[in-house]
C-alpha positions as CSV (number, residue, x, y, z in Angstrom):
1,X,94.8,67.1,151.5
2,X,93.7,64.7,148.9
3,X,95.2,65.1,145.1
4,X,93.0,65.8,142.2
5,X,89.8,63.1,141.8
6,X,90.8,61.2,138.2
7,X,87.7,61.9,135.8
8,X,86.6,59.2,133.5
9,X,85.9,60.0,130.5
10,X,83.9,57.5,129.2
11,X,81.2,57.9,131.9
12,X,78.1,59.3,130.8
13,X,77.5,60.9,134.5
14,X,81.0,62.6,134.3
15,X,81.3,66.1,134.5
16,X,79.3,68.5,131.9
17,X,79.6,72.1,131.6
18,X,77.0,74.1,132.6
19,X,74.4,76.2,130.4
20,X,74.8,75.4,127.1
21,X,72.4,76.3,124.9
22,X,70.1,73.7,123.5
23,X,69.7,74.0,119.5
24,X,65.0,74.4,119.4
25,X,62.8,74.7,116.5
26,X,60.8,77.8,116.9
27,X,58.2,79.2,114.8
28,X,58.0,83.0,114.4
29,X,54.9,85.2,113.5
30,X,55.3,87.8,111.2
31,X,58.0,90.1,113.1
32,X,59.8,87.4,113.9
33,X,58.4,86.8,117.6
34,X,58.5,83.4,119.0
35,X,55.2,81.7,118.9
36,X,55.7,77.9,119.5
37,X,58.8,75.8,120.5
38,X,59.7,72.1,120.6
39,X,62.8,71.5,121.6
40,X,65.4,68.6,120.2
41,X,65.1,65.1,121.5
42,X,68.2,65.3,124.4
43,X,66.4,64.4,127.1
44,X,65.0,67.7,128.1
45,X,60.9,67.2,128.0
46,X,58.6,69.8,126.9
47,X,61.8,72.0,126.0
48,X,61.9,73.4,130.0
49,X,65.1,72.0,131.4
50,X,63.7,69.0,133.2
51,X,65.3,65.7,132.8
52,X,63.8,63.1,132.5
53,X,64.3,59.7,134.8
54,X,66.6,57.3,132.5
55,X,64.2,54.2,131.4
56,X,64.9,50.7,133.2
57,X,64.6,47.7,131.0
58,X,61.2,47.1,131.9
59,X,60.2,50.0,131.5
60,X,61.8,50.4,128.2
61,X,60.1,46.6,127.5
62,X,56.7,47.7,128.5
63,X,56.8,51.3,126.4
64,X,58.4,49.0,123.9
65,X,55.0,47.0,123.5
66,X,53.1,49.6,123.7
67,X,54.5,51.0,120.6
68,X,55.1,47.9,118.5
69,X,58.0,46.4,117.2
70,X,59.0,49.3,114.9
71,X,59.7,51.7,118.0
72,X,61.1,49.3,119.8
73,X,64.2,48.7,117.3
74,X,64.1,52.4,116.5
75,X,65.0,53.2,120.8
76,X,65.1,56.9,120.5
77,X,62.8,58.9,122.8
78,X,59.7,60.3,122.2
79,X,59.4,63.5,120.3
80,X,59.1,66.2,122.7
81,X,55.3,68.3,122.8
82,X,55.3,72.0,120.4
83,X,54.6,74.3,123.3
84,X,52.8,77.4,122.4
85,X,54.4,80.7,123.7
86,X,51.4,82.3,125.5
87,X,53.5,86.1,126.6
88,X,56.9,87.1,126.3
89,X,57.7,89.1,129.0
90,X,61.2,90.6,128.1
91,X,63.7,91.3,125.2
92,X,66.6,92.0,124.9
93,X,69.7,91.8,122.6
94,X,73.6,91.3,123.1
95,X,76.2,92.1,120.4
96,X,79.9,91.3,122.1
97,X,83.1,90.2,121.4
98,X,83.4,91.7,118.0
99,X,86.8,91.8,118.3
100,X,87.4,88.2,118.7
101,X,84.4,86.0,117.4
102,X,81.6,88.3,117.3
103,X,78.3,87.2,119.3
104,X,75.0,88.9,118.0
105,X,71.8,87.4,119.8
106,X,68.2,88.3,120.6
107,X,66.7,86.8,123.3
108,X,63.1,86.3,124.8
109,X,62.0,85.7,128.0
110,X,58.7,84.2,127.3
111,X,55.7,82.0,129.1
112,X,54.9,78.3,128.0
113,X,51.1,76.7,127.6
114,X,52.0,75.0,130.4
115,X,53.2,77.4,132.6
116,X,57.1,77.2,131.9
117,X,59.2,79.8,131.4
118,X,61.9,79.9,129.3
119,X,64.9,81.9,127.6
120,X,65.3,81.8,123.9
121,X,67.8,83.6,121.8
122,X,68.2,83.5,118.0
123,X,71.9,83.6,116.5
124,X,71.6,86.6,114.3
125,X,74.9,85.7,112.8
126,X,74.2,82.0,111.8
127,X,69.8,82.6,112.4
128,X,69.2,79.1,114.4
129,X,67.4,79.2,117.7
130,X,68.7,77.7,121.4
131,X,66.9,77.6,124.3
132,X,69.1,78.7,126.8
């Protein structure tokens, strides 16, 4: 049997841990349903999990000229769509832990505009949204 495989740290394809939440900006109707999403700028497009393909240099050089020189020196990504929520199927809410750090969510299970699913919970401790 072969010993333990040496991680290196500084590679960005090293391990990651699985499921963390992803901080979204949601806006709420009245009672505090979700209504529309758009989710941080990580890599994650339209706020549904997918990754998207890392840019090349020319691809980056071409989208670069497309975009002129001030987007070209700023390099971040695009801003990721505001997807409407069109039906939230479930809810449900977890309060755990209390007697070491106490966890107090609400989550949705709802349907994207473009036919995505997604779980959301809000933090009714700190109040931000994460897109689970």
């Amino acid at each position: 049997m072969s010993g333990p495989v040496p991680v290196n740290r500084r590679d960005s394809a090293a391990l990651h841990p699985l499921g963390m939440p992803t901080p979204v900006a949601v806006r709420t109707d009245s009672s505090g349903c979700p209504r529309a999403l758009q989710a941080a700028s990580s890599g994650k497009a339209h706020g549904t999990g997918t990754k998207r393909r890392p840019e090349r240099g020319r691809d980056r050089r071409r989208r670069d000229r497309r975009h002129g020189p001030e987007r070209a020196r700023a390099g971040g990504p695009e801003t990721p769509p505001v997807r409407q929520v069109v039906q939230i199927r479930e809810v449900w809410r977890i309060d755990d832990e209390w007697w070491r750090r106490p966890i107090s969510r609400l989550y949705h299970q709802v349907v994207l505009d473009d036919g995505g699913m997604v779980v959301l919970y809000r933090d009714l401790i700190d109040g931000r949204w994460y897109l689970q």
